[in-house]
N, C-alpha and C positions, 0 to 999 in steps of 0.2 A: 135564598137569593134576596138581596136588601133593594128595595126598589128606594132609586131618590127623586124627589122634586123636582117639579122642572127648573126653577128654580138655582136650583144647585148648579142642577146643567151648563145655562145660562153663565152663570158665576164662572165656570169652568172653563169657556169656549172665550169666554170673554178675557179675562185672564190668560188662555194661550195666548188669543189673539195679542192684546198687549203686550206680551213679549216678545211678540215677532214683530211689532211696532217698533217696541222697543229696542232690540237686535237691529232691525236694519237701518234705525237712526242710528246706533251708535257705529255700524258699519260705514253711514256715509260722513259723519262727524271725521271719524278716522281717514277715509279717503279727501277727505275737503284739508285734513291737517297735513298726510301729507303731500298734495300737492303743492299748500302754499309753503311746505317745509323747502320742497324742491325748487319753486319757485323764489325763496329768496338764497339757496345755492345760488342758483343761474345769475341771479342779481350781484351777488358778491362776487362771483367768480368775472361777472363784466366790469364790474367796478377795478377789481384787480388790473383785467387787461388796459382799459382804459389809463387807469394809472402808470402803468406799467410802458404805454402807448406815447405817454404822456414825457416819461422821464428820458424817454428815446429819440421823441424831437426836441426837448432842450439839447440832448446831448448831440444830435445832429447839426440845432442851430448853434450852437456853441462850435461844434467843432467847423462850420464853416467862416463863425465869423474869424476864429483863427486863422483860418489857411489864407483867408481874404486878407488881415493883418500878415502874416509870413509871405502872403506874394507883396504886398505893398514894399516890406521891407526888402525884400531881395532888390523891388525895382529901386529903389532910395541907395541900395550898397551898389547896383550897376550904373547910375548914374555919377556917383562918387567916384568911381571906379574911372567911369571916363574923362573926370574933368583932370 
């Protein structure tokens, strides 16, 4: 039976230990990556909406200043109409 140093021991325990430092750092590394992996999903995907939010009230405001032009005009051909 080989007897070792305490020493050794030491070196040994310490060593696991640092890997399981080492393990659950790079475990939270990874969960802090992807959160903010997902976090600028969520960011893009509002940026989209917004954009996208964006391109809906031009075409709202656009399509009213139209109708507002096309009533104007109707009114201009029914007064033409009556003179």
């Amino acid at each position: 039976m080989q007897v070792h140093r305490p020493s050794t021991f030491i070196f040994l325990i310490f060593t696991a230990g640092s890997y399981e430092l080492e393990k659950d750092f790079v475990k939270k590394k990874m969960k802090n990556y992807k959160k903010a992996n997902t976090e600028l999903k969520i960011e893009r995907k509002k940026d989209a909406i917004q954009s996208n939010d964006g391109s809906i009230h031009l075409y709202e405001d656009e399509q009213k200043s139209l109708q507002s032009k096309l009533q104007k005009l109707n009114e201009r051909q029914q007064d033409l109409a009556m003179k």
